[in-house]
N, C-alpha and C positions, 0 to 999 in steps of 0.2 A: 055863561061859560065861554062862549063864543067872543063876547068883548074882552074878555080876561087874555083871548090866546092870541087876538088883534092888539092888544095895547102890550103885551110882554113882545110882539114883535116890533112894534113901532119904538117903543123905549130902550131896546137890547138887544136887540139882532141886527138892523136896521144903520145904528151907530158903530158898530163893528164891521161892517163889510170893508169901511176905506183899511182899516189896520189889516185882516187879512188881506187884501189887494196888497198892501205895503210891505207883507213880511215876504210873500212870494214875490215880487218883483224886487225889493234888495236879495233876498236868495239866486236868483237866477241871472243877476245882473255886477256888471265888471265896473268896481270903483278905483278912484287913484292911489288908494292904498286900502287897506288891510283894516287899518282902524277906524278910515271913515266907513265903512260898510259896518261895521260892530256899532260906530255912534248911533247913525240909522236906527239900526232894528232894536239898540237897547231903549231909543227913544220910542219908536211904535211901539215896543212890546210893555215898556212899564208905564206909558203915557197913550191907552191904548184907542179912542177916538179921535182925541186932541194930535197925537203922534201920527196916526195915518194921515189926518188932514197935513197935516203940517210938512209931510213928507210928500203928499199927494201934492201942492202946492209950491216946495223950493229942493226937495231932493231929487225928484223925478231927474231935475236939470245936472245935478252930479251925477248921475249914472252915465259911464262910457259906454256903453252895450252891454252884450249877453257873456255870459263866461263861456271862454270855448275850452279848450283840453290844453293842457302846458304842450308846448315845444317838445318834441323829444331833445335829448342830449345830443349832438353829432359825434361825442368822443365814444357813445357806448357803443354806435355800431361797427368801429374800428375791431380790427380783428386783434 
């Protein structure tokens, strides 16, 4: 039993860590647009070891930083 819950981790949990690494760092992070961050994660998420490596390796480098909070407006605080 014991090799069964050693080999289901080496075969499938193991190969998934880079994809969730990959979905939280496009989540929390500022791309040049809008649809490259949607390519990203549709690529980790339907191509999902292959995808995080892939991401882990040439996307890392398109990520501008972290998302901070929009600008407020300066017209809305006009009276």
């Amino acid at each position: 039993m014991t090799d069964r819950i050693i080999i289901f981790i080496i075969l499938l949990v193991i190969p998934m860590i880079p994809t969730f690494w990959a979905i939280t760092h496009i989540s929390k992070g500022a791309f040049a647009t809008t649809g490259q961050r949607y390519r990203w994660l549709a690529l980790v998420v339907f191509l999902p070891p292959i995808g995080g490596l892939i991401y882990l390796f040439f996307g890392r480098k398109k990520r501008l930083g972290l998302l901070t909070e929009a600008p407020e407006d300066p017209q809305e605080e006009a009276p």
